[in-house]
KOLTOR-238541 format. One record per atom (N, C-alpha, C, O, CB): atom name; x, y, z; residue number from 1. Coordinates in steps of 0.05 Angstrom, whole numbers, plus 5000, padded with zeros to 4 digits. Glycine has a CB too. Layout:
<rs>
  a    x    y    z   k
 CA    X    Y    Z NUM
...
</rs>
This chain:
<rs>
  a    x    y    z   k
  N 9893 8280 5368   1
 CA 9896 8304 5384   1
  C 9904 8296 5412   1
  O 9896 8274 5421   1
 CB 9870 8322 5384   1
  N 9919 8312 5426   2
 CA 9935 8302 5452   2
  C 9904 8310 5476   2
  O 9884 8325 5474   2
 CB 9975 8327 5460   2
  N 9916 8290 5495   3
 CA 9893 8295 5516   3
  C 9902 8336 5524   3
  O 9884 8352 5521   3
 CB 9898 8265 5553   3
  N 9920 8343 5531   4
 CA 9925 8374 5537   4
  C 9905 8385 5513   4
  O 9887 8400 5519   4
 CB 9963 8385 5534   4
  N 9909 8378 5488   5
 CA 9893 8394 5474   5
  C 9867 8387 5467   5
  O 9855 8400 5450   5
 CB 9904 8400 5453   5
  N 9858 8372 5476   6
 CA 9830 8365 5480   6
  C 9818 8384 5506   6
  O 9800 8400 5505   6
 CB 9827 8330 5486   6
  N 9831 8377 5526   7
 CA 9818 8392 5546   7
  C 9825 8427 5549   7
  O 9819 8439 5570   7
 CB 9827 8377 5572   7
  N 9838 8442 5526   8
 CA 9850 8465 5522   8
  C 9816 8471 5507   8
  O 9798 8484 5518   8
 CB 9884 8466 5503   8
  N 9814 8456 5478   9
 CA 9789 8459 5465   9
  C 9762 8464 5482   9
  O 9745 8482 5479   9
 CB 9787 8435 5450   9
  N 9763 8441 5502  10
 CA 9740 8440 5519  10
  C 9734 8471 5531  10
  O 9715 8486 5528  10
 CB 9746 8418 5542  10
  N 9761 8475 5548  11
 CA 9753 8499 5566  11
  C 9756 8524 5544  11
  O 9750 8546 5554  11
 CB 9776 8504 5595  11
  N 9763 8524 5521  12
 CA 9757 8545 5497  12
  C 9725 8550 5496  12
  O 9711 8569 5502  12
 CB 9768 8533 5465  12
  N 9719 8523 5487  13
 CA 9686 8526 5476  13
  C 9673 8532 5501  13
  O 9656 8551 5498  13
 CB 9670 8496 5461  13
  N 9675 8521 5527  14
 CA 9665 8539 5545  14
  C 9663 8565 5554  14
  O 9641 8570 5564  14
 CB 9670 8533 5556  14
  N 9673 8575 5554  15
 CA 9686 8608 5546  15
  C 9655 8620 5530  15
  O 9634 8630 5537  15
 CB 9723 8607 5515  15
  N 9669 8610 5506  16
 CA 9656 8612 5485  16
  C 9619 8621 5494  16
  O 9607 8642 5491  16
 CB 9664 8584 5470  16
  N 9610 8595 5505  17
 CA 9585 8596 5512  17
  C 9581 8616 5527  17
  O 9564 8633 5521  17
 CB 9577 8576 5522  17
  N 9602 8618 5558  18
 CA 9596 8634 5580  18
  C 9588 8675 5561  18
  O 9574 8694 5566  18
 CB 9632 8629 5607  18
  N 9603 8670 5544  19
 CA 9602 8696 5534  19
  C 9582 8706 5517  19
  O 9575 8730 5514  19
 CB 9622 8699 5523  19
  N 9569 8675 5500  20
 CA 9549 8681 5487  20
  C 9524 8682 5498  20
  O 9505 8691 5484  20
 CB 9548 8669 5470  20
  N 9519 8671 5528  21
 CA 9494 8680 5545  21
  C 9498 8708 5564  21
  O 9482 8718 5580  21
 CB 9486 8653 5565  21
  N 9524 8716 5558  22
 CA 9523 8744 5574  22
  C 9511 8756 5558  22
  O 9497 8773 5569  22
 CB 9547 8758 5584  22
  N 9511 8756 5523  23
 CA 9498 8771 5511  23
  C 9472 8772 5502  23
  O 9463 8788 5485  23
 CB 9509 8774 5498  23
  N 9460 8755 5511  24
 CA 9437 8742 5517  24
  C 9405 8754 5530  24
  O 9402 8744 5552  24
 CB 9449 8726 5533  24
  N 9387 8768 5525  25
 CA 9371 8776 5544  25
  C 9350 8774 5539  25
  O 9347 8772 5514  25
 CB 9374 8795 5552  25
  N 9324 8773 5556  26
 CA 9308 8758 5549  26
  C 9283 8776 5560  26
  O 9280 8780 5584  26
 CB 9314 8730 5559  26
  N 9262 8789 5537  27
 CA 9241 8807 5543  27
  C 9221 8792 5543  27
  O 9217 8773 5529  27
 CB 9237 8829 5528  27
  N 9202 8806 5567  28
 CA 9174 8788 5570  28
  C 9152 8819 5563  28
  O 9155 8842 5571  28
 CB 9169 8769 5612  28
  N 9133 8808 5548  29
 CA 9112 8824 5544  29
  C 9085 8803 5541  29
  O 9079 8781 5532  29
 CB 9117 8843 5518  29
  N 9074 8822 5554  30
 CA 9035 8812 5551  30
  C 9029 8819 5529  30
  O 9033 8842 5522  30
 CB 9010 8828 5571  30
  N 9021 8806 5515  31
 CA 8997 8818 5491  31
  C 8970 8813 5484  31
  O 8969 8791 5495  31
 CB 9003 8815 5468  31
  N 8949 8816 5476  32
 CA 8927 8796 5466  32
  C 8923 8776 5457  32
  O 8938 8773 5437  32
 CB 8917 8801 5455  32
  N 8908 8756 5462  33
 CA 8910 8732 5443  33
  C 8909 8729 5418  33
  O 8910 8707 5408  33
 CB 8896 8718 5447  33
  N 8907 8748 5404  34
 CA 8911 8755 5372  34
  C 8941 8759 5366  34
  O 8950 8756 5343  34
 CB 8895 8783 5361  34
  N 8960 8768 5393  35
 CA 8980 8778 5383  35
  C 8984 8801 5363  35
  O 9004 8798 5349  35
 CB 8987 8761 5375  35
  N 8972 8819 5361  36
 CA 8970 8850 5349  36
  C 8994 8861 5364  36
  O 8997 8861 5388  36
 CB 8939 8869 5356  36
  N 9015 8873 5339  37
 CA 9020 8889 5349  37
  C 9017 8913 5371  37
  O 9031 8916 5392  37
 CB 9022 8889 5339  37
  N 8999 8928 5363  38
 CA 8991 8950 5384  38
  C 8988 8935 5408  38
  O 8997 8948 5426  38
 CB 8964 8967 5378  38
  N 8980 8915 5416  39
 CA 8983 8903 5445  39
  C 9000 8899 5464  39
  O 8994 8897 5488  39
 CB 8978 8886 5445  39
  N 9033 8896 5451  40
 CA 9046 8888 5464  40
  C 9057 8912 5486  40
  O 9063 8935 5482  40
 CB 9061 8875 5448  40
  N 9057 8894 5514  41
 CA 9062 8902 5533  41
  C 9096 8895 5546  41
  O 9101 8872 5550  41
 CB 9040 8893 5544  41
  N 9111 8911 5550  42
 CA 9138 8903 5556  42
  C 9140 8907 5585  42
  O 9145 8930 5593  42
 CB 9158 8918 5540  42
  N 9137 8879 5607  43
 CA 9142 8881 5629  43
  C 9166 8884 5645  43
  O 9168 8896 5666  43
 CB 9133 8869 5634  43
  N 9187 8868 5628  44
 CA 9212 8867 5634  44
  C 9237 8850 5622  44
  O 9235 8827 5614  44
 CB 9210 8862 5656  44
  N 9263 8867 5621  45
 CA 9288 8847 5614  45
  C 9297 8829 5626  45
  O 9302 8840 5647  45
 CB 9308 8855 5612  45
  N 9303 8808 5629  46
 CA 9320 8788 5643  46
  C 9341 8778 5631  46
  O 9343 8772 5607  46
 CB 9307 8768 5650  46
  N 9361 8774 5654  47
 CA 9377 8759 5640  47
  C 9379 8725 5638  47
  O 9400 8718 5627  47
 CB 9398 8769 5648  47
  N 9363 8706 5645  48
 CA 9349 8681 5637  48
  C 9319 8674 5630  48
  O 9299 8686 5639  48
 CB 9353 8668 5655  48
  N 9318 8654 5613  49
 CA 9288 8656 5604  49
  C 9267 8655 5628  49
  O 9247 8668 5631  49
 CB 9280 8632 5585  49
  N 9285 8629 5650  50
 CA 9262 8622 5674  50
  C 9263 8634 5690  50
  O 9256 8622 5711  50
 CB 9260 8601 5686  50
  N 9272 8672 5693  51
 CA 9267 8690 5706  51
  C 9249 8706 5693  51
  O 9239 8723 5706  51
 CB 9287 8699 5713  51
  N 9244 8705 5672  52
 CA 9228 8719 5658  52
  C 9191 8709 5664  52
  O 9169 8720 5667  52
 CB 9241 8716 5627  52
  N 9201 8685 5662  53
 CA 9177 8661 5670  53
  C 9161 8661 5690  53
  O 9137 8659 5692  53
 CB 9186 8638 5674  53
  N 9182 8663 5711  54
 CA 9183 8662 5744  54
  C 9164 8694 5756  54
  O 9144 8697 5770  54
 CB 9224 8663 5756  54
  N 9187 8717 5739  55
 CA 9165 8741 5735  55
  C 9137 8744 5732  55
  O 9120 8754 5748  55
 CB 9170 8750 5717  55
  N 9133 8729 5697  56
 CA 9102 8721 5686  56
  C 9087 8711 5711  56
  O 9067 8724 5718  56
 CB 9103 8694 5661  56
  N 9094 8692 5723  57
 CA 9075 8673 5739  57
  C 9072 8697 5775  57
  O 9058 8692 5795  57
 CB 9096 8630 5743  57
  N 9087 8716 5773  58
 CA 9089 8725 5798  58
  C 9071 8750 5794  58
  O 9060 8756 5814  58
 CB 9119 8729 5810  58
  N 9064 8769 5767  59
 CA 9053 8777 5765  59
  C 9027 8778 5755  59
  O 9015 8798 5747  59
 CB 9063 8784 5764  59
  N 9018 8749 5755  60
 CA 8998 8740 5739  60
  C 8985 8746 5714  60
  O 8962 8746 5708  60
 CB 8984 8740 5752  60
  N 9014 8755 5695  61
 CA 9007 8756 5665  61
  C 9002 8735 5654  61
  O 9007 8742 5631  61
 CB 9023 8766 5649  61
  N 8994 8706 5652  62
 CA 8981 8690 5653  62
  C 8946 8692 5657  62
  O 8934 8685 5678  62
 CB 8993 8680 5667  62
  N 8934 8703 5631  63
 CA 8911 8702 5639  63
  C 8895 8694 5617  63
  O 8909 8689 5597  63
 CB 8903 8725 5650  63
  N 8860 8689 5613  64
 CA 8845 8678 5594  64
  C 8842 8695 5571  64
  O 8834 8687 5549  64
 CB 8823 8671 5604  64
  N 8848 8719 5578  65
 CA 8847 8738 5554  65
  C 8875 8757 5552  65
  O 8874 8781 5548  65
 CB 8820 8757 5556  65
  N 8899 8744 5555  66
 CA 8919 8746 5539  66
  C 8937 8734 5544  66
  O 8934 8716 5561  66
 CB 8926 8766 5536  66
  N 8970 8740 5526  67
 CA 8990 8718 5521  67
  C 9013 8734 5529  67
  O 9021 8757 5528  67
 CB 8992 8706 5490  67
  N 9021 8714 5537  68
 CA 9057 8715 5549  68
  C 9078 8710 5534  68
  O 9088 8688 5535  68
 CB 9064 8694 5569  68
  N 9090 8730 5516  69
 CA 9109 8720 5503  69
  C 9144 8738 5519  69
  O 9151 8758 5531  69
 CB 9098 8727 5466  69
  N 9157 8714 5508  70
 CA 9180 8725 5512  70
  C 9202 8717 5493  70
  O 9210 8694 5487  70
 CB 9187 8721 5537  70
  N 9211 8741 5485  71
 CA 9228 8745 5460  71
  C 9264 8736 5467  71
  O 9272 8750 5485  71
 CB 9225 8783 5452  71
  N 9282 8720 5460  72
 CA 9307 8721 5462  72
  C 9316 8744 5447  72
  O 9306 8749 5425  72
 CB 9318 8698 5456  72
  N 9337 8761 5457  73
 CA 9344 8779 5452  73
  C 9373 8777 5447  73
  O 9385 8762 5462  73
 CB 9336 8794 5466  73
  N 9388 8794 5423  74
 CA 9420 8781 5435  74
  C 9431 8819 5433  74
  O 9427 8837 5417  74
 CB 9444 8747 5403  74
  N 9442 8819 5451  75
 CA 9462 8845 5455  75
  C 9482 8858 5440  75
  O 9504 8849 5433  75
 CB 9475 8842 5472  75
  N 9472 8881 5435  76
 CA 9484 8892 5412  76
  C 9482 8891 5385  76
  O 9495 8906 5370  76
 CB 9500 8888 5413  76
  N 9465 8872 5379  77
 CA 9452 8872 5354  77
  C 9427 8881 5345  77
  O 9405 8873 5352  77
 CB 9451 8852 5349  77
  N 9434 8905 5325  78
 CA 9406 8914 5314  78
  C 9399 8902 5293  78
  O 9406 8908 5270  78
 CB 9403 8940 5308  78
  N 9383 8885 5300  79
 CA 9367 8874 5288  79
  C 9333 8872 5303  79
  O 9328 8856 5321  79
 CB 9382 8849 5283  79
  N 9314 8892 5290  80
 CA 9297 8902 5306  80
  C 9268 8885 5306  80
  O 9249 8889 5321  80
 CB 9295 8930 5298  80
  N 9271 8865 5285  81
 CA 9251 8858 5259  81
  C 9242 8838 5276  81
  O 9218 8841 5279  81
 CB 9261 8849 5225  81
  N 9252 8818 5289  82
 CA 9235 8796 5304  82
  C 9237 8803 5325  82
  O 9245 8788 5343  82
 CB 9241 8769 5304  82
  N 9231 8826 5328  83
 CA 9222 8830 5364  83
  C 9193 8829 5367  83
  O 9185 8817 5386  83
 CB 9230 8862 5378  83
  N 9165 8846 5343  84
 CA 9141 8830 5343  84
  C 9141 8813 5328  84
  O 9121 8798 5327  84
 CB 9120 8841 5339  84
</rs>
């Protein structure tokens, strides 16, 4: 393969990525340490995990009696089933 089309590929698959984290989003909820459904708490969307994180630690959902989870989400897809 010619160096032009090596570096054509490159900035393709980059693309590629930039577009697949726009669709990308990332929910934080509190829940109990059992993780029960009925618990979960939905604090907020982000669009990176370590804003979601950064959130967690700023609102001190970090605590001894419950859990911090945060779900990757991808956009536009219903698919509802691994969200608990």
């Amino acid at each position: 393969m010619c160096d032009t089309c090596n570096e054509k590929q490159k900035e393709i698959n980059r693309l590629r990525g930039l577009v697949r984290s726009m669709n990308t989003l990332y929910c934080l909820f509190q829940t109990d340490v059992w993780k029960s459904k009925n618990s979960y708490v939905l604090f907020g969307i982000f669009s990176t995990k370590n804003a979601a994180i950064d959130a967690a630690k700023e609102n001190n959902l970090y605590t001894n009696d419950a859990e911090v989870v945060i779900r990757e989400i991808t956009l536009d897809d219903f698919d509802v089933s691994g969200i608990y």
